[in-house]
N, C-alpha and C positions, 0 to 999 in steps of 0.2 A: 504494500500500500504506500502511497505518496504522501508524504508531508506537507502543508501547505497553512497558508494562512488566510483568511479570507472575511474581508473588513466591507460591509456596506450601511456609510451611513445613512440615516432615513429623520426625514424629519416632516411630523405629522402637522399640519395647521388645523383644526377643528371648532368649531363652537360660536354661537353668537356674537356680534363685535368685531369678529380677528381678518374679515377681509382685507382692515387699513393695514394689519400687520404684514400682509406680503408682499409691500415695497419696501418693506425695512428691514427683511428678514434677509440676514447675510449668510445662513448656510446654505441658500439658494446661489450657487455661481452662476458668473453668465456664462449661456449655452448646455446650462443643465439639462435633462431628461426628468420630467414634471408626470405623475400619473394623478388623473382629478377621474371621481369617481363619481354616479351623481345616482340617483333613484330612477327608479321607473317612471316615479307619476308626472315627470315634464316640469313642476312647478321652479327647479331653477333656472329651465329654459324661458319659459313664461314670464318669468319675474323677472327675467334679463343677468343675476346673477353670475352667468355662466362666462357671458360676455366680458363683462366686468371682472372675473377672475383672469380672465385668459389676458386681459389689456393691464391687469394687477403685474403678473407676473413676465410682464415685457418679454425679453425673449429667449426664456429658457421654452425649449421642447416640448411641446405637450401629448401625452397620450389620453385621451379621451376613452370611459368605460362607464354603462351604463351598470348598475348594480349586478344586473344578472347576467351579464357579459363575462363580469368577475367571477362570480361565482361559478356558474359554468367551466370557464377558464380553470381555476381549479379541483372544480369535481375533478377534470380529464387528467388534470398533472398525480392528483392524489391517486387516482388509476391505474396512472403506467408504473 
């Protein structure tokens, strides 16, 4: 077996409030890879929300996942 080390860090934004926070959140580099996650029911499309995160976080990379997307997504990983 291989030795190895293997560091990924992760940083969560959540919760009422904290949109302002993701112009001033510096573990965000520029040109990051960003995953936003969002519900089924549309309401942060609706509400414009979404927009607003994507124009928040200037131009790190985004991968866009609707809830069930994800979870699907790893049903199949937890599978193989």
């Amino acid at each position: 077996m291989l030795s190895f080390t293997f560091h990924m860090p992760t940083c969560i934004v959540f919760g009422p409030g904290r949109l302002a926070d993701l112009q001033t959140l510096t573990q965000i580099p520029k040109g990051a890879k960003v995953m936003i996650v969002i519900g089924q029911s549309g309401n942060i499309l609706r509400a414009g929300y979404l927009e607003r995160v994507q124009g928040l976080l200037g131009g790190a990379r985004r991968d866009l996942f609707t809830q069930t997307q994800l979870e699907d997504a790893l049903k199949q990983a937890i599978r193989k």
